[in-house]
N, C-alpha and C positions, 0 to 999 in steps of 0.2 A: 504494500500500500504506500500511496506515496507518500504518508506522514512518520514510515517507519516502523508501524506496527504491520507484523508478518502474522504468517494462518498456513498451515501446510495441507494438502491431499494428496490423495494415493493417485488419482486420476484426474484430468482434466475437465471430464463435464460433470465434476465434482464444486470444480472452483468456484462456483455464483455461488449456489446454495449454501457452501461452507463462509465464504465472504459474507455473505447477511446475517448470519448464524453468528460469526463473530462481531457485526457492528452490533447487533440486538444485545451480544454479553455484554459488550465495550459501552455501548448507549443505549441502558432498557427503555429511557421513556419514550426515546424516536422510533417511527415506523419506517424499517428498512427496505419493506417493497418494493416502493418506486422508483428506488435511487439505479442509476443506470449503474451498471459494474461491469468495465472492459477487461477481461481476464488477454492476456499478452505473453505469454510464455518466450523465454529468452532462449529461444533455439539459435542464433547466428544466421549462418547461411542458410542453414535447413529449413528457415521458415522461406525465403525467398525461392526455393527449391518447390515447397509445400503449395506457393498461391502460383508459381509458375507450372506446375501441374495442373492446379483449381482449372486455371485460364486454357492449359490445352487441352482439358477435359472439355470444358463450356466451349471451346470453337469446334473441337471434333463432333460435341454433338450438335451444333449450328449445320457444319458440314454435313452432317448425316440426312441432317432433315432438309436442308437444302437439295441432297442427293437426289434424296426419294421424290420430291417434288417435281425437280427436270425428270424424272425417267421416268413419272407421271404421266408427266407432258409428253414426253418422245413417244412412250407408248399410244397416246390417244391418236396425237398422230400420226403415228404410222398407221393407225388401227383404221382411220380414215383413209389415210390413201391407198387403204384397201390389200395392205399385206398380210398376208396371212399370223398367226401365231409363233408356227417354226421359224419362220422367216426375223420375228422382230427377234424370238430370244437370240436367236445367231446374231443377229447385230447390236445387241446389248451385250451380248455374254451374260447372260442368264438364263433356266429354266423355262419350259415352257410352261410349268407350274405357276413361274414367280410369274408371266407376263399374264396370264390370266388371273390372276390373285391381284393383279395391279389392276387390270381393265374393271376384276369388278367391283373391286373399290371405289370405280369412279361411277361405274354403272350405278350402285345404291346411294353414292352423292348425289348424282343426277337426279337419282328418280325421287331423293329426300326433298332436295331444290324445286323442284316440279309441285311435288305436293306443298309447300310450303306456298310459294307462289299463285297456287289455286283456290287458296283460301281467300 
């Protein structure tokens, strides 16, 4: 704490609850609820290691859904310009499973859209 008084735990998502536990011993008549508590652990580089992982987690899975999205798209279209099934998983490099598992994803959006729109 920054006034010098220390509180130890065995674990980390230990540290709030033990932190308010000791302000309530340290100050019974205050209510420690609301006071915001930024637990910081001093790991050095390993925390900058720890939120640069955070960060290429959160864009791979940006990337991911971005992914699926375009070959969404590719799918529909090719679907329109009247390729067959075999033909798009060959040019995506995917199953013929996955391109029909894609189209009817889009088919039950469509027909969700449709009826939503009819109302």
């Amino acid at each position: 704490m920054d006034d010098g008084r220390v509180t130890h735990v065995r674990t980390l998502d230990q540290a709030e609850r033990q932190v308010r536990a000791f302000l309530d011993e340290q100050e019974p008549g205050i209510d420690h609820s609301a006071v915001d508590i930024d637990v910081t652990p001093l790991l050095g580089d390993a925390l900058v290691r720890v939120r640069e992982a955070q960060a290429a987690a959160e864009a791979a899975q940006t990337a991911t859904v971005n992914a699926a999205r375009l070959m969404r798209g590719a799918v529909r279209e090719l679907r329109h310009q009247g390729l067959s099934v075999t033909d798009i998983a060959h040019l995506l490099g995917v199953s013929r499973g996955r391109v029909s598992q894609i189209g009817e994803r889009d088919r039950v959006a469509e027909t969700a859209r449709r009826r939503l729109q009819a109302r």
